[in-house]
SEDO-240520 format. One record per residue (C-alpha): residue number from 1; x, y, z. Coordinates in nm, 2 decimals, decimal comma. Example, Ala and Ser with C-alpha at 12.3 -4.5 7.8 and 13.67 -1.06 7.14 Angstrom:
<atoms>
<atom num="1" c1="1,23" c2="-0,45" c3="0,78"/>
<atom num="2" c1="1,37" c2="-0,11" c3="0,71"/>
</atoms>
This chain:
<atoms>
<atom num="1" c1="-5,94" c2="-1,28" c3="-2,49"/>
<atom num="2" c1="-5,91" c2="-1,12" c3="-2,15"/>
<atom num="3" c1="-6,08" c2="-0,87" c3="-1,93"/>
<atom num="4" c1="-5,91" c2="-0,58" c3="-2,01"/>
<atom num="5" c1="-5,92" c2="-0,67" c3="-2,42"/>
<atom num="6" c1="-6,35" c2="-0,72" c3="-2,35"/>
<atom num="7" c1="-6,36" c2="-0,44" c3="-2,12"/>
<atom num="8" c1="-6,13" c2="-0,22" c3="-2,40"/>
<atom num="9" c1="-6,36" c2="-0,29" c3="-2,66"/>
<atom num="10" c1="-6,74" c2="-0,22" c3="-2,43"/>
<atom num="11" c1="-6,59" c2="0,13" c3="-2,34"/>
<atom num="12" c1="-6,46" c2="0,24" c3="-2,72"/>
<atom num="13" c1="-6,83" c2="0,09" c3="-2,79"/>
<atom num="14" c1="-6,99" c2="0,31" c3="-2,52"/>
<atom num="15" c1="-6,81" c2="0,65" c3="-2,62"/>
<atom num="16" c1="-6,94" c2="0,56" c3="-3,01"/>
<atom num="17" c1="-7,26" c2="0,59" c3="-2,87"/>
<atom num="18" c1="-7,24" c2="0,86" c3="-2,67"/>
<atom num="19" c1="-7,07" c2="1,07" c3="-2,93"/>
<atom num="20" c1="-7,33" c2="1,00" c3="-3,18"/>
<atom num="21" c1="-7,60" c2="1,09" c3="-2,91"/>
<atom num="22" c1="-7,38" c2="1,43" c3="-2,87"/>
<atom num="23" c1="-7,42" c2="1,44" c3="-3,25"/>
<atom num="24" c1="-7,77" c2="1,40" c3="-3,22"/>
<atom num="25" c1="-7,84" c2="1,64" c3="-2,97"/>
<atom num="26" c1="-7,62" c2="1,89" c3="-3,08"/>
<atom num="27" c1="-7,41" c2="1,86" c3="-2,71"/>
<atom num="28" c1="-7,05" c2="1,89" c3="-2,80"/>
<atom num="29" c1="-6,95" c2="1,81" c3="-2,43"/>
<atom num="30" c1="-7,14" c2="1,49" c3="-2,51"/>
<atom num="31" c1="-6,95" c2="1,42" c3="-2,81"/>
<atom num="32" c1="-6,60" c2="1,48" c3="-2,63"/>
<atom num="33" c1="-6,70" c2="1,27" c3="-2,36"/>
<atom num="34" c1="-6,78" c2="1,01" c3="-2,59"/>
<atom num="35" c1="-6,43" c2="1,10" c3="-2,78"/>
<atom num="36" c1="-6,22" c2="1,06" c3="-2,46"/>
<atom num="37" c1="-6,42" c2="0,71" c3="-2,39"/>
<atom num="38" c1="-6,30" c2="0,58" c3="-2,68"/>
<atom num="39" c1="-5,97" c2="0,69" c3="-2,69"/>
<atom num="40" c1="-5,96" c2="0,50" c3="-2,27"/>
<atom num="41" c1="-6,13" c2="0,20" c3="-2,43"/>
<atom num="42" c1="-5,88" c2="0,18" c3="-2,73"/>
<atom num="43" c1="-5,60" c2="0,22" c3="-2,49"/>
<atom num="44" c1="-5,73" c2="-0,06" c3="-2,23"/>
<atom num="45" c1="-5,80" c2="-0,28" c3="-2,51"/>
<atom num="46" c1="-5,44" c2="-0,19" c3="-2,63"/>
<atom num="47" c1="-5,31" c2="-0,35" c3="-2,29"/>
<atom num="48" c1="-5,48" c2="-0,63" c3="-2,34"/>
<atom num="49" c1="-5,37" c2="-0,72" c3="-2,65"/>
<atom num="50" c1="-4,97" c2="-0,66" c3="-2,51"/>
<atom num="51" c1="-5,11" c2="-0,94" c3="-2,20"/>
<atom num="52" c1="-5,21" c2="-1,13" c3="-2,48"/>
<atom num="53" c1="-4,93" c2="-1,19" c3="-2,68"/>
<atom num="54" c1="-4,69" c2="-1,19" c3="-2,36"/>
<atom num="55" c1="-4,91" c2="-1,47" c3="-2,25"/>
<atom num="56" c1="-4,83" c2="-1,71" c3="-2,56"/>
<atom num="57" c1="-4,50" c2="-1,63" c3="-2,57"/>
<atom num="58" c1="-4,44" c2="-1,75" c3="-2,23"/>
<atom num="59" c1="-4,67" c2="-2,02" c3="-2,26"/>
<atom num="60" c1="-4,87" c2="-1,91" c3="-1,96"/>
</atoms>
């Protein structure tokens, strides 16, 4: 794993949370913030994985 797979996955976890305490609160700015959170954590994570599998493929 590298940092932008564990930082990836800690931000889609973080806008879980935060949309659910949207949910909770009844804030639908909340729950979009959380929304958008995920979506940047997802896509970071995404990166990662591309690092990843360049990095076995060249061995490095």
């Amino acid at each position: 794993m590298n940092k932008d797979q564990v930082k990836g996955s800690l931000k889609d976890a973080a806008g879980k949370v935060q949309e659910q305490a949207g949910k909770l609160t009844g804030s639908t700015e909340q729950q979009l913030k959380g929304l958008h959170k995920q979506a940047q954590g997802k896509a970071q994570k995404a990166v990662g994985d591309v690092k990843e599998v360049i990095k076995d493929m060249t061995g490095r």
